[in-house]
C-alpha positions as CSV (number, residue, x, y, z in Angstrom):
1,X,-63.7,59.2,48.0
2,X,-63.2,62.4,46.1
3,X,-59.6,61.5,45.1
4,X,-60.5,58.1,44.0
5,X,-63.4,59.4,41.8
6,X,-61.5,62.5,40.7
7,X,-58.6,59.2,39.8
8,X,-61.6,57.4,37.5
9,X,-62.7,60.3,35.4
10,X,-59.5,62.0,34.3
11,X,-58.5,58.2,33.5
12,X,-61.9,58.4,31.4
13,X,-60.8,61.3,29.9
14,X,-58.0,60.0,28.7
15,X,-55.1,61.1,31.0
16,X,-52.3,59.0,32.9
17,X,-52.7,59.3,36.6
18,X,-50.9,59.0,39.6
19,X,-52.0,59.4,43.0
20,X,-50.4,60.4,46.2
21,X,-52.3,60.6,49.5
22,X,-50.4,64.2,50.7
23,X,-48.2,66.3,49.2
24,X,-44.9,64.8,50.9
25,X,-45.8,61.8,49.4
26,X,-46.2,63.4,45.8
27,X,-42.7,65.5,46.2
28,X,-41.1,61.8,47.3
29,X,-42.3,60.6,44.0
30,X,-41.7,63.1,41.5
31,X,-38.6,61.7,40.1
32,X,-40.0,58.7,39.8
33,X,-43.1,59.3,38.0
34,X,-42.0,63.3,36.2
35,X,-45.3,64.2,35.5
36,X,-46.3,66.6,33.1
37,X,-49.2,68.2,35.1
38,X,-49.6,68.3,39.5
39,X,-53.0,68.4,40.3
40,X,-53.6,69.3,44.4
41,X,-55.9,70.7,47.1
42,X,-54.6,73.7,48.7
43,X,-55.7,72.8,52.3
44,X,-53.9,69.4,53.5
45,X,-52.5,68.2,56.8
46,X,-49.4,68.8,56.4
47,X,-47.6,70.8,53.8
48,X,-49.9,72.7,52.0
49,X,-50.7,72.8,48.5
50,X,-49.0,76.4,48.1
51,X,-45.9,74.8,49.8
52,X,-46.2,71.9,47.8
53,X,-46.3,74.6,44.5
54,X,-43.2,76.4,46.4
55,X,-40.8,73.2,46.4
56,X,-41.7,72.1,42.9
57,X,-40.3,75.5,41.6
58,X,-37.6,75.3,43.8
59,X,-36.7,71.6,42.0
60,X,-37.3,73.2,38.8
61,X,-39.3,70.1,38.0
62,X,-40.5,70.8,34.5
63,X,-44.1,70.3,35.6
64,X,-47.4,72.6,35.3
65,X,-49.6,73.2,38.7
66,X,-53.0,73.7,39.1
67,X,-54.3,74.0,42.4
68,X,-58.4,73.5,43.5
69,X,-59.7,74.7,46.6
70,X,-63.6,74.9,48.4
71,X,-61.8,78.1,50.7
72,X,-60.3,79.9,47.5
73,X,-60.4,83.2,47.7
74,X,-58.7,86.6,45.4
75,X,-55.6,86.8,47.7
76,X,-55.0,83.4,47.5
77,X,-55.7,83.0,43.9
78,X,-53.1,86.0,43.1
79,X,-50.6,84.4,45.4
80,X,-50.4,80.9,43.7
81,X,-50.7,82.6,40.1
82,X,-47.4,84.9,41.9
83,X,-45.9,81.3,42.2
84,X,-46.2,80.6,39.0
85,X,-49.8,78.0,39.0
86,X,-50.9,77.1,36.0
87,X,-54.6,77.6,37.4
88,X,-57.1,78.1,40.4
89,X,-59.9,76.5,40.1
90,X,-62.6,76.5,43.4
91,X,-64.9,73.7,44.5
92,X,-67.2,72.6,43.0
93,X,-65.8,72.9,39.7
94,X,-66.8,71.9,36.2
95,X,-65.8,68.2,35.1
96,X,-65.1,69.3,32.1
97,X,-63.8,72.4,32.5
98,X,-61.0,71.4,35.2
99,X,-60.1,68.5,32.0
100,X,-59.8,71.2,29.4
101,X,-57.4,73.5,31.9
102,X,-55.2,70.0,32.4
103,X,-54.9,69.3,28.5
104,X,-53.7,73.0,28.3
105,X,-51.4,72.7,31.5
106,X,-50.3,69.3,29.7
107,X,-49.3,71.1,26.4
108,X,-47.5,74.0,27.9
109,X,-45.6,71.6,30.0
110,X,-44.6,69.6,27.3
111,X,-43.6,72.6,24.9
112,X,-41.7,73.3,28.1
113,X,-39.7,70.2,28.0
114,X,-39.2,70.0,24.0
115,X,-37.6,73.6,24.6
116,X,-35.3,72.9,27.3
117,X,-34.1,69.2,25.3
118,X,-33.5,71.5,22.2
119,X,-31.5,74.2,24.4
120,X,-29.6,71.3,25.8
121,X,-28.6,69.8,22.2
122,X,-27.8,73.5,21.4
123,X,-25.6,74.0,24.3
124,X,-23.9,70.5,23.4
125,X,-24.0,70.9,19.9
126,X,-21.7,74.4,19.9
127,X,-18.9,72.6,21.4
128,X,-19.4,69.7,19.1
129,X,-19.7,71.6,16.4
130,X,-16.7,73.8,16.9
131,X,-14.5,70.9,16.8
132,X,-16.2,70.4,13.5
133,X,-16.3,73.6,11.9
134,X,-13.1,75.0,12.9
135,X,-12.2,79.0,13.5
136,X,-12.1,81.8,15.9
137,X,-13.2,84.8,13.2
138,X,-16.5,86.4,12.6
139,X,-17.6,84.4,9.6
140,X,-17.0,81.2,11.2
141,X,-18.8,82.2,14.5
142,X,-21.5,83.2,12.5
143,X,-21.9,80.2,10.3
144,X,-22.0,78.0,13.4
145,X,-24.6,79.8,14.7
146,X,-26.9,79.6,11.6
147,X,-26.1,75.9,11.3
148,X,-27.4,75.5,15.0
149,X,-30.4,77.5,13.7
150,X,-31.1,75.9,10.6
151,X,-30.4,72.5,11.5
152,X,-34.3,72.3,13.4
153,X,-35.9,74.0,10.7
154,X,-37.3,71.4,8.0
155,X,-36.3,73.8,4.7
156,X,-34.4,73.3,1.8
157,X,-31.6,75.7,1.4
158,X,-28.3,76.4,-0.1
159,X,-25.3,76.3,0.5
160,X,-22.7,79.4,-1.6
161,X,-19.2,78.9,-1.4
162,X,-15.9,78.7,-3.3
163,X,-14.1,75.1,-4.2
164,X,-12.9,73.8,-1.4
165,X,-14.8,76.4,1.6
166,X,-16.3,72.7,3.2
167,X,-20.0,72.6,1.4
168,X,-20.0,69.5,2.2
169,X,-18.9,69.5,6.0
170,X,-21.1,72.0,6.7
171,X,-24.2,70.1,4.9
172,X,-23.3,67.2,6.9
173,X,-23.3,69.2,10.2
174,X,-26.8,70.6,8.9
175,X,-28.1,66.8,9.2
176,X,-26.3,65.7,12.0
177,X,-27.8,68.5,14.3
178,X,-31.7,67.9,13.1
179,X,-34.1,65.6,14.0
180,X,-33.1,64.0,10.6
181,X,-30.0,62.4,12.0
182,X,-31.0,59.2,12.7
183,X,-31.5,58.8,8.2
184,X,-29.5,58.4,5.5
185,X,-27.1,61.4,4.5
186,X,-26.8,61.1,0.9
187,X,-23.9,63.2,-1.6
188,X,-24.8,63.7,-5.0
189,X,-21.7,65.4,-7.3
190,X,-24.0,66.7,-10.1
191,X,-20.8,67.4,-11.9
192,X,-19.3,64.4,-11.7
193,X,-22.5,62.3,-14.0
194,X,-22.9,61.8,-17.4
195,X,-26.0,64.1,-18.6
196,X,-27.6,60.6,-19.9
197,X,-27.6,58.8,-16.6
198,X,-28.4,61.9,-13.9
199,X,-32.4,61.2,-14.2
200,X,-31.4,57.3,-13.5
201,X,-28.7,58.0,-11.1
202,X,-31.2,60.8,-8.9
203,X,-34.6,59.1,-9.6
204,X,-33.8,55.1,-9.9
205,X,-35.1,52.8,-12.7
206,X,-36.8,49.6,-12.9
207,X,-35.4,46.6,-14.9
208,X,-35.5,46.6,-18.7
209,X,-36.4,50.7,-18.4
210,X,-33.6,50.8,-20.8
211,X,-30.6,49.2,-22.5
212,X,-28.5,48.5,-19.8
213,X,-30.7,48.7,-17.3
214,X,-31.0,44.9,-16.0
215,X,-32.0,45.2,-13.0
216,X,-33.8,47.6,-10.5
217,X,-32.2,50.5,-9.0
218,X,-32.9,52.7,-6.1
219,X,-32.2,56.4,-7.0
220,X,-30.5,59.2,-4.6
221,X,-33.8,60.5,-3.7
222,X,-35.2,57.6,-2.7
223,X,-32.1,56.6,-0.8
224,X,-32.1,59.6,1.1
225,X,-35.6,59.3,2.4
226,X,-36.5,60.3,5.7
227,X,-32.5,61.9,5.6
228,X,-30.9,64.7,3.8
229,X,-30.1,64.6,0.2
230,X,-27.3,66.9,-1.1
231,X,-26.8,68.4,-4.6
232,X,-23.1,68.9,-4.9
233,X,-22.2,71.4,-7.9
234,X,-25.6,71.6,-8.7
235,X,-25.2,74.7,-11.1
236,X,-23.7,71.4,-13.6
237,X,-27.1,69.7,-13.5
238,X,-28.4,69.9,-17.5
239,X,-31.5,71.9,-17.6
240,X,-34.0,69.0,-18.3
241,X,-33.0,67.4,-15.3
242,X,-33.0,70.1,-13.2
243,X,-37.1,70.2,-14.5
244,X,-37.4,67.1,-13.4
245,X,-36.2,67.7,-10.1
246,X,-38.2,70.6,-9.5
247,X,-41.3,68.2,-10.2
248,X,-39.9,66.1,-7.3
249,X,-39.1,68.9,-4.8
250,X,-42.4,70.7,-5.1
251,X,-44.5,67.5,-4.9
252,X,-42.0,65.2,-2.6
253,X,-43.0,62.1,-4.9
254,X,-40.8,60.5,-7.4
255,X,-40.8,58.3,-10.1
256,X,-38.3,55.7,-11.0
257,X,-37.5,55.6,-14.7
258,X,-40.0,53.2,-16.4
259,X,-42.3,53.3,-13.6
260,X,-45.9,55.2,-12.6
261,X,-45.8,54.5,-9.3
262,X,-45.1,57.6,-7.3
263,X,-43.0,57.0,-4.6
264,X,-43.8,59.8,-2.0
265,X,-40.7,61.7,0.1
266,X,-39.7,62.9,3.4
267,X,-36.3,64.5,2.7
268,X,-34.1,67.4,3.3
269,X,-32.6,68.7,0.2
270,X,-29.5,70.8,0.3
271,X,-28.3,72.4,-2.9
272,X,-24.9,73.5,-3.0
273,X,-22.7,75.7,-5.3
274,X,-19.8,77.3,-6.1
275,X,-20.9,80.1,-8.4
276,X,-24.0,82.7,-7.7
277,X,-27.1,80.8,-8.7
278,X,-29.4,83.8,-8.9
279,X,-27.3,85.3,-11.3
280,X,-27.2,82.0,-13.3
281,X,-30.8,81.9,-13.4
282,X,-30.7,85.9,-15.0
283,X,-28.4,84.5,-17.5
284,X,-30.6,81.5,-18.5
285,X,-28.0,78.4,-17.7
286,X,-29.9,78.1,-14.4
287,X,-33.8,77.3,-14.1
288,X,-35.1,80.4,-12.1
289,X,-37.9,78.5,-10.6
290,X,-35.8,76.0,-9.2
291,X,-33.3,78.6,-7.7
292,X,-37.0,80.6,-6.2
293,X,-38.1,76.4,-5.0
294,X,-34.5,75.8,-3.4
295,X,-33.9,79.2,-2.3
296,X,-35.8,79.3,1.2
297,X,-32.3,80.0,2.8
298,X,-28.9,80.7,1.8
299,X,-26.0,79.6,3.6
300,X,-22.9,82.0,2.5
301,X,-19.3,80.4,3.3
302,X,-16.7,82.5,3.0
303,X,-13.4,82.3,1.4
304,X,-9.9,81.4,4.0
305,X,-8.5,84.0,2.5
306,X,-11.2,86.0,4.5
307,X,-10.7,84.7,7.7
308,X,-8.2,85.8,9.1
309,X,-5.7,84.1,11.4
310,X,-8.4,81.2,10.9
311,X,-5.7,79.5,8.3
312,X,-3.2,79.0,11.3
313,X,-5.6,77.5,13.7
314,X,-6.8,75.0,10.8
315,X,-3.7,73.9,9.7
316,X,-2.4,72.9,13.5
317,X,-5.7,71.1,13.6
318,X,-5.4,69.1,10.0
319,X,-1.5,69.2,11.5
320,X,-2.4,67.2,14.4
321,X,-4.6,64.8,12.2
322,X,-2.1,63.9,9.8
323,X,0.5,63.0,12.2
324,X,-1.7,60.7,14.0
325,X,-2.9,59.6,10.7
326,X,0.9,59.2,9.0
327,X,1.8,57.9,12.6
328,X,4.5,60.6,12.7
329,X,5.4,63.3,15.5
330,X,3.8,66.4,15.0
331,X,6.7,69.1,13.3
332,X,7.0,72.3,14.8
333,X,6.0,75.6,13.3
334,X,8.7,78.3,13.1
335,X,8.2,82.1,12.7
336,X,8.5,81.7,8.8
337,X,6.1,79.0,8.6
338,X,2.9,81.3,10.3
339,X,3.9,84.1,8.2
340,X,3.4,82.2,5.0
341,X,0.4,81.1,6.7
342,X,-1.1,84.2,6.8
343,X,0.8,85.8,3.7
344,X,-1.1,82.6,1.2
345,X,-4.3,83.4,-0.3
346,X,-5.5,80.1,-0.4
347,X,-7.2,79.5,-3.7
348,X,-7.8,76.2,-3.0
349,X,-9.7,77.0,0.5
350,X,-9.7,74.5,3.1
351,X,-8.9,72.0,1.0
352,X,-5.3,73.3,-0.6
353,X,-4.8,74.5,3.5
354,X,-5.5,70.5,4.5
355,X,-3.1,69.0,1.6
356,X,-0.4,71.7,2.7
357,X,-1.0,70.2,6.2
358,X,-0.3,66.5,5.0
359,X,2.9,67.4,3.0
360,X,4.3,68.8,5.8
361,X,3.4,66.5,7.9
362,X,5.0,63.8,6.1
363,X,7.9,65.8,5.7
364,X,9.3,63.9,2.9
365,X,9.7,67.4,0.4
366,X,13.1,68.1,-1.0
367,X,12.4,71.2,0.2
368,X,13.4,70.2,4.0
369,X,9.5,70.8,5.1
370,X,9.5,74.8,4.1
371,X,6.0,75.7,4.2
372,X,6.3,78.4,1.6
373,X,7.8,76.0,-0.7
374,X,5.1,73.2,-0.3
375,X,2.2,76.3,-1.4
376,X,4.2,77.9,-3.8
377,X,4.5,80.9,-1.4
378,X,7.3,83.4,-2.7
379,X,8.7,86.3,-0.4
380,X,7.7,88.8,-3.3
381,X,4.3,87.8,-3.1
382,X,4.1,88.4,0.6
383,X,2.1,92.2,1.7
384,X,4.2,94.5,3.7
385,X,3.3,94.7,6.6
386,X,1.6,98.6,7.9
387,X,3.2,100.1,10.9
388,X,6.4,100.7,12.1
389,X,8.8,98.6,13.8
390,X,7.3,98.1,17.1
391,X,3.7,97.6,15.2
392,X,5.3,95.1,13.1
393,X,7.3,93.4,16.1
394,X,4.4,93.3,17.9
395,X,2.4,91.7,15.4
396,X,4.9,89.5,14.8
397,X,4.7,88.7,18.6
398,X,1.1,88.4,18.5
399,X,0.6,85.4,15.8
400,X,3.6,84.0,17.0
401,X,2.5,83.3,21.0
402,X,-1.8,82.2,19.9
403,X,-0.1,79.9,16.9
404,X,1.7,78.1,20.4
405,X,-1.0,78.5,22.3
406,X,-3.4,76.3,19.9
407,X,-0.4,74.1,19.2
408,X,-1.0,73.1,22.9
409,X,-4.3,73.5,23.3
410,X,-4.0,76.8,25.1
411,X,-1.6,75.7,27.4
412,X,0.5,78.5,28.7
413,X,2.9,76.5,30.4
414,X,3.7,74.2,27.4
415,X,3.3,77.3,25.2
416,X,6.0,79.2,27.6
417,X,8.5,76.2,27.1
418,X,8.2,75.8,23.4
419,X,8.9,79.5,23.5
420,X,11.8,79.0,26.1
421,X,10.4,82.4,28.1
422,X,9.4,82.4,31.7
423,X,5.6,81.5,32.4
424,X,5.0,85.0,33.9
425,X,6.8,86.5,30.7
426,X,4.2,85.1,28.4
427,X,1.2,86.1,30.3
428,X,2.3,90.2,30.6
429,X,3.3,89.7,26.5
430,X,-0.5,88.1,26.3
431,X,-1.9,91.0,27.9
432,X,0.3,93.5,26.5
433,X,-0.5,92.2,23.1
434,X,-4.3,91.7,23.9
435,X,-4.2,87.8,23.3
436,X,-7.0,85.6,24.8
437,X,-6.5,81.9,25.4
């Protein structure tokens, strides 16, 4: 009789109930029903409702307990608290107090779960997103882990980096990791329209607005809504339109040309550039307040020529792509190829590094694929390198045996016979050398 009353008023009050007649019966039904709160006596034939708290933190079921009792006492109470109980509440309790301790026991449990599904996306999304922002140094580890950060944290931001550092990549691995990845990603190239059709081409128009316009248009903002938008070269946007824009960022309405109707916005908006937008604004070819509005968080990418042996591990992967692209084998990579590699500085970034990559894999050059002919490399412009001979042997050595080992996808045995050395051979070099798989 208790039970079924207890049943009607937490249903009054607004809760989803299930009810089991001893606790065996409740642990038999847990993954069935995956409640967010356990509600139980402590005294039961039977398990008990301490052993019934026990197994439920032994199944790690993602579930708050609150235990009630008419025999409570302070040993008890400290015992199921130990056990990690949400409450202990003693008979006769409170109606309304036991509901307010299950709406609190039904938060926490849920903040539970929303933490554990966002570790689990994180824990997934690292390996996912290695494979799309590729590299083993420092700057790259680090800009994967702010992605991962930033990507759940609704801010505007931009995003610093050299022609052809991925801007774009990385904006696109900003919206496919938030909760905004179900909308439209949209790429604006401020650069790239004329200065008398941005505020038409960003905020739409409605028909007759003006000559041309014959019929209505949907701008990028409102395109992107409920998505990410992204400002490409944003640092080329003519300094009226960049006003207008800040109108529409602060306020998250916009207005097609020829219209009043506000439209309102639920966007992401990721400005990116190529040259230092804070010393821009100093300078006055920049609106300050837009750089202040847009600057919640800066996303720094730094150049290839900064990343070490970052440029070999790319260009095997871009490598790999184009011959399965060009439906050609993949070439092989000889000593002189990684050391022009590494010697290049890579003006064009990423993107001169992928273009390289295609060339070579098409293999068509006059130049018989050399790889310091296809970037313009020339032996003079290669650095000596420091050390003497057994340094430079050794470091020779060193790129030579983790350029094969990402070749094969850290294979030893396949890097060993591309090598033509005994297995064994290759792993004392690897840990003579200090190289890690």
């Amino acid at each position: 009789m208790i039970r079924t009353a207890l049943e009607q008023w937490l249903r009054l009050s607004g809760f989803e109930t299930h009810v089991a007649t001893d606790a065996s019966s409740a642990l038999a039904r847990l993954d069935e029903v995956k409640p967010h709160v356990i509600l139980s006596d402590v005294r039961m034939p039977g398990l008990s409702g301490l052993d019934l708290l026990r197994k439920v933190r032994e199944r790690t079921v993602p579930a708050e307990v609150i235990l009630i009792t008419g025999h409570g006492d302070v040993p008890m109470a400290v015992e199921a608290m130990r056990q990690g109980a949400f409450d202990f509440i003693q008979k006769p309790y409170v109606p309304d107090e036991l509901v307010s301790s299950l709406k609190k026991a039904a938060e926490q449990s849920a903040l539970k779960r929303e933490i554990a599904s966002l570790r689990r996306r994180l824990d997934g999304g690292e390996a996912e997103l290695a494979n799309r922002l590729v590299g083993n140094s420092p700057p790259m580890e680090r800009l994967r882990q702010a992605v991962l950060e930033l990507a759940h944290i609704p801010t505007d931001l931009i995003i610093l980096g050299e022609t052809g550092t991925g801007k774009e990549v990385v904006a696109r691995c900003l919206h496919d990791f938030s909760p905004r990845a179900k909308g439209a990603f949209v790429a604006v190239n401020c650069a790239a329209i004329p200065a008398d059709l941005i505020e038409s081409e960003l905020f739409g128009h409605e028909a007759g607005a003006f000559t041309g316009a014959g019929a209505q248009r949907i701008g990028k903002f409102e395109y992107a809504n409920g998505g990410t938008l992204l400002l490409d070269e944003i640092e080329s946007m003519p300094l009226l339109a960049q006003a207008k824009v800040l109108r529409v960022i602060q306020e998250r309405v916009v207005e097609r040309v020829g219209s009043n109707k506000q439209i309102p916005l639920d966007l992401r908006i990721i400005a990116a550039s190529k040259v230092d937008l804070a010393k821009e604004s100093r300078e006055g070819r920049f609106r300050a307040d837009l750089y202040y509005r847009l600057n919640l968080a800066t996303l720094p990418l730094a150049p290839l020529r900064d990343r070490g042996d970052d440029c070999v591990f790319l260009f095997h992967h871009f490598l790999g792509e184009a011959a399965k692209r060009f439906g050609r084998p993949v070439p092989t990579l000889h000593p002189a190829d990684i050391q022009a590699l590494l010697h290049h500085r890579w003006p064009g970034n990423v993107r001169e590094l992928k273009a390289a990559a295609d060339r070579f894999a098409i293999g068509l050059d006059a130049t018989g694929r050399s790889l310091k002919a296809i970037i313009g490399l020339d032996v003079a412009d290669a650095p000596a390198v420091q050390g003497g001979l057994a340094e430079r042997v050794a470091a020779y050595e060193r790129r030579l045996i983790e350029a094969e080992l990402t070749r094969h996808n850290n294979s030893i045995a396949a890097a060993a016979e591309a090598l033509q050395v005994p297995r064994r051979t290759l792993s004392e070099k690897m840990s003579r050398l200090g190289v890690e798989r």
